[in-house]
C-alpha angles and dihedrals in degrees: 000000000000098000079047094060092042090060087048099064125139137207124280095038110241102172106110104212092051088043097057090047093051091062084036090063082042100052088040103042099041097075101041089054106039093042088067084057097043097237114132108255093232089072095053084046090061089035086049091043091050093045092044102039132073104289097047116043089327102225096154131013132238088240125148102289087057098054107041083054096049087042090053089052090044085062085043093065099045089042090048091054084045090047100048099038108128099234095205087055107043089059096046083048092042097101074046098048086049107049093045080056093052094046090037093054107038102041095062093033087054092045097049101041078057079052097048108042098032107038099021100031095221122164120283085243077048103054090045096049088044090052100051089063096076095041094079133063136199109222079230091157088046092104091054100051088045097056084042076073093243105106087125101055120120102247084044089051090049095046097056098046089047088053090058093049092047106045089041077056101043095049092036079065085048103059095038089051085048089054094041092049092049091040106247106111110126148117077291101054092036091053090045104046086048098045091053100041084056099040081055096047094053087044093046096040094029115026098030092055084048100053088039086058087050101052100041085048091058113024116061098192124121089206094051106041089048085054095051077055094061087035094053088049099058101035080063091049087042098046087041085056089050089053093047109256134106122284092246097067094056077050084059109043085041082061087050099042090047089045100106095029098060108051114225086234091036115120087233090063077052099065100031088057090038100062099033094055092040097048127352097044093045080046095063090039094056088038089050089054089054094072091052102108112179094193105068083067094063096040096057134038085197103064096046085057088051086042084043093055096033093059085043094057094034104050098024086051099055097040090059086046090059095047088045085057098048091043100050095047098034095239119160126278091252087054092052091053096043091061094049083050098054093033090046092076120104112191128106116027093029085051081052100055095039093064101035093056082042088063101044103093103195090182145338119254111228106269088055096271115142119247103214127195082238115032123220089261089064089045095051088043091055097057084053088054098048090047093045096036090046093049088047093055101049089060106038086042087049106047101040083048097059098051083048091059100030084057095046082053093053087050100048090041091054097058102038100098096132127086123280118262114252115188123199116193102203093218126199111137131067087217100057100041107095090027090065091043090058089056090043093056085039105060097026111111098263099235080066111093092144118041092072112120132191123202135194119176114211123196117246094217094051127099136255087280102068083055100054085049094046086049091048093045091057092042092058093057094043078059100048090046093049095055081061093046093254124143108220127199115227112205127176122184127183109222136130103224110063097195088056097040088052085046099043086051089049096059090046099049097040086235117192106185130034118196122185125189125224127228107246100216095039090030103167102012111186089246091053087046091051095043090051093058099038117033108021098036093049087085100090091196100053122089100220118211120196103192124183112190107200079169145348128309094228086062099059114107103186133010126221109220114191109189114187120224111271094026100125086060095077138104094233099037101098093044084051089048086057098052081057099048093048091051091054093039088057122031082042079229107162095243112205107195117207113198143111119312089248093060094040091056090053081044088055098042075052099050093056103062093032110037130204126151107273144162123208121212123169107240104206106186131016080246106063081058089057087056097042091048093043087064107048111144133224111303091018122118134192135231120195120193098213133192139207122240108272096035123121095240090046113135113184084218084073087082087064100050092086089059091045089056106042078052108049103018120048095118093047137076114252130188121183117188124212110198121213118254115210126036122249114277089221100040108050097180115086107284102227088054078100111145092202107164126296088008100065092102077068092054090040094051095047099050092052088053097042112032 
């Protein structure tokens, strides 16, 4: 009966379960193939949804399902540039961002309302409505420069906030030429239109970070929180439709809004990158395909000659925007060519306009044929300049990517000249396992997804019980690390001094780092206290994090950074330094540093090659921290940089920092870092100049101030 109904198939294919392993084979077989050739598998995903949809052997149809899976990827991309943005940046490149909207909007619009009115004699609602087609772009190779690993570079970083300008712009003109060909455009329309822009914009960037700090706060589970994802993406497009604007707007401002919420290294960004990239985005770029129909170009001259001057305004246009770019901020000739690249790319909005145009009937001519604001020439002409831009940006996108990246990895080849990190999390308590993970991932070098460690010392004199926990305990953090794509390292060692089992392992494993995790309800006991001072900060070489987690990391809003007089006079400050500057790069936290005006002003030199969001305040006396620290608010957390007696940057106030803190903190997240003493007999550079990643430009500063 089953192989009966199989040899019965029509076309198109209808059966569900066929159909969905058909796109399946697509999705999965375009990349392997196209990889071999060099050619960017999104293209083969359009070129594979126009042989395989209606208008090419019509094997399935673009029917609903298919639709409502490619929409929902289209949303994926816009969320995902909203998502990854670094926000320090964005707001150091906004001037940037602004003025490559501006340039990329007006250029084309200005070339293809010349198009429109002049060579094609369109109306002069027409022209503007044509032109404004060129003037958007989809961030269709965004995908593929993001997993290039240079979604914060600064042409990147342009390019998206200059998405978001343009296409607010282009389908703002969409909606006023819709209300002046149906006769509505007035004070009405325009406060209207104004009012509710503005009401979604404060919902989307004020209300939506504040529900998102409420539910990961208080629901722990991977499913959900990825759902209230999903839910949180199309109440945006939802609510961006209600103010009269296009769907992927609200995408956009949802990413923005989630930014801080969702850390860049977290295990939740994993699996948000992970299923849009797998299913929903290769399902709008096959659905995308499916509206490609070659035939239209051989019926009619005059639509080769639309398709001809719309390619003209759409890619010419970009491609002087992007010069003008380069030009104007003095970024390299790859970066150039990587915005043009991005920007190059019709598909969404301009598909949304298209159709929407192509269903406005303004009249009817006298024998009944509808007279349309886009004709069907525009319509067929658009389908050619989604295929040809989108081909163009996949290579541009592709190739200037790759030198970009090719060029971070020589520089960060050529510095590192120190040893790898190697973090070891001393793990003892269910309730502190995955919270310590999180930090590790957080403050690792981001090109390290394999020196994490977990420990767990076992007496030797204990039963089989105290095995099987310490074997469920390091299961559980090989699980954590592995949802954000982390290979941990699970060691158990029998001894019966737990002090001398962490730091026998330390000296095996070359650890550079030691966190240990706090206990929320005992904090700092008397025995932890004493254990602290006289068995793990006896290692000179290892930098020695204590780190209590009263929520999650993704829900701080602002750290808290105390930084004692002298300190940048030790050996460990700058690897310290590091571990700061990872946790603001990516969790995108404001971070405000408190600490003498000497070290404020090195801070500042930092900052300006390797930006995060920071405040500087002058920190007088160790005092005025206490009382600073003493105040934190809700979702603010504190970072102590702590020394050892006999230090330079040792206050004898520091003992009375653990009581400060079981006093006035217990509701808050706390970090103290104890910086190593003593440089590495084998490295002697200074450790933290560490060029790791994205974080080389840090390595590269200090060592031109401190050399």
């Amino acid at each position: 009966m089953i192989l009966l109904s199989i040899h019965n198939l029509s076309l198109p294919i209808e059966d569900p379960v066929l159909k969905f392993l058909l796109v399946l084979v697509i999705i999965l077989a375009a990349p392997l193939l196209l990889n071999k050739i060099k050619v960017p598998h999104l293209l083969g995903l359009i070129i594979a949804g126009a042989i395989i949809g209606p208008n090419g052997f019509n094997v399935l149809s673009r029917d609903s399902s298919i639709v409502v899976t490619g929409t929902t990827g289209l949303l994926y991309i816009m969320f995902l540039a909203g998502l990854e943005i670094d926000m320090g940046d964005f707001k150091k490149n906004k001037w940037k961002s602004l003025t490559f909207g501006i340039y990329t909007f007006t250029v084309p619009f200005v070339l293809g309302y010349l198009g429109g009115y002049y060579l094609l004699h369109f109306s002069m609602l027409t022209s503007i409505l044509f032109a404004s087609l060129f003037s958007s772009h989809t961030l269709i190779a965004y995908p593929l420069v993001s997993k290039l690993g240079i979604a914060k570079n600064k042409a990147v970083n342009i390019t998206v906030g200059g998405t978001m300008i343009t296409d607010i712009l282009a389908l703002l003109v969409l909606a006023i030429i819709v209300g002046m060909s149906q006769g509505d455009v007035g004070t009405e329309f325009w406060v209207k239109l104004s009012v509710s822009f503005i009401v979604f914009a404060l919902i989307v960037l004020i209300v939506f970070p504040i529900i998102g700090r409420w539910f990961f706060k208080r629901v722990d589970d991977k499913i959900s929180q990825y759902i209230f994802v999903l839910v949180m993406i199309y109440l945006a497009a939802m609510l961006a439709e209600l103010a009269g604007v296009e769907a992927i707007i609200g995408a956009f401002f949802a990413g923005l809004a989630l930014n801080r919420l969702i850390p860049h290294t977290s295990s939740l960004m994993n699996r948000v990158e992970f299923v849009g990239n797998a299913i929903f985005i290769p399902f709008f770029l096959i659905s995308v395909g499916m509206l490609i129909d070659f035939k239209v170009f051989f019926k009619s001259w005059e639509t080769l000659e639309v398709a001809g001057i719309m390619l003209v305004a759409s890619i010419g246009g970009k491609y002087l925007s992007a010069v003008a770019t380069q030009k104007t901020f003095r970024l390299t000739k790859e970066e150039g060519k990587l915005i043009f690249g991005l920007s190059s790319a019709s598909a969404a909005a301009t598909l949304a306009s298209v159709m929407v145009g192509y269903n406005i009937i303004l009249s009817e001519t006298e024998t009944g044929e509808p007279v349309r604001l886009l004709n069907e020439h525009v319509l067929n002409g658009s389908i050619l300049l989604i295929l040809i831009s989108c081909t163009i940006s996949s290579f541009i996108s592709m190739a200037s990517a790759q030198k970009i990246a090719e060029s971070d990895n020589e520089d960060t080849v050529s510095g590192n000249t120190h040893e790898e990190e190697n973090i070891l999390l001393a793990i003892n308590h269910e309730a502190t396992v995955e919270r310590m993970v999180n930090l590790g991932i957080l403050i690792k070098a981001h090109s390290n997804t394999e020196d994490l460690f977990a420990l767990n010392v076992i007496n030797e004199d204990k039963n089989e019980s105290s095995v099987k926990n310490a074997e469920k305990l390091l299961h559980q953090a090989a699980d954590a690390a592995a949802a954000a794509d982390v290979k941990l390292q699970a060691l158990k060692r029998y001894d019966n001094d737990v002090i001398n089992g962490v730091n026998n392992v330390i000296k095996e494993q070359k650890i550079t780092d030691l966190i240990i995790g706090l206990e929320d309800e005992k904090g700092f006991s008397p025995s932890f206290v004493y254990n602290l001072y006289n068995g793990y900060l006896q290692n000179d070489d290892v930098n020695v994090l204590v780190y209590h987690a009263a929520q999650p990391l993704s829900t701080i809003k602002k750290y808290a950074v105390m930084i004692p007089e002298n300190a940048h006079q030790e050996a460990g400050f700058f690897h310290a330094l590091l571990r700061v500057w990872n946790i603001a790069r990516n969790s995108g936290a404001t971070v405000v540093f408190y600490a003498p005006e000497n070290i404020l002003d090195i801070l500042q030199k930092i900052i300006k090659k390797a930006n995060i969001e920071a405040e500087f305040i002058i920190m007088n006396t160790w005092q005025d921290g206490e009382r600073t620290a003493a105040q934190l608010k809700d979702d603010e957390a504190l970072i102590i940089l702590m020394a050892k007696r006999g230090m330079k940057s040792y206050i004898p106030r520091m003992r009375l920092i653990p009581e400060l803190l079981n006093r006035n903190l217990k509701d808050n997240n706390y970090l103290l870092i104890f910086p190593f003493s003593e440089y590495d007999k084998n490295s002697p550079e200074i450790r933290s100049v560490g060029n790791h990643g994205d974080f080389v430009e840090i390595g590269n500063v200090i060592q031109k101030i401190f050399k």
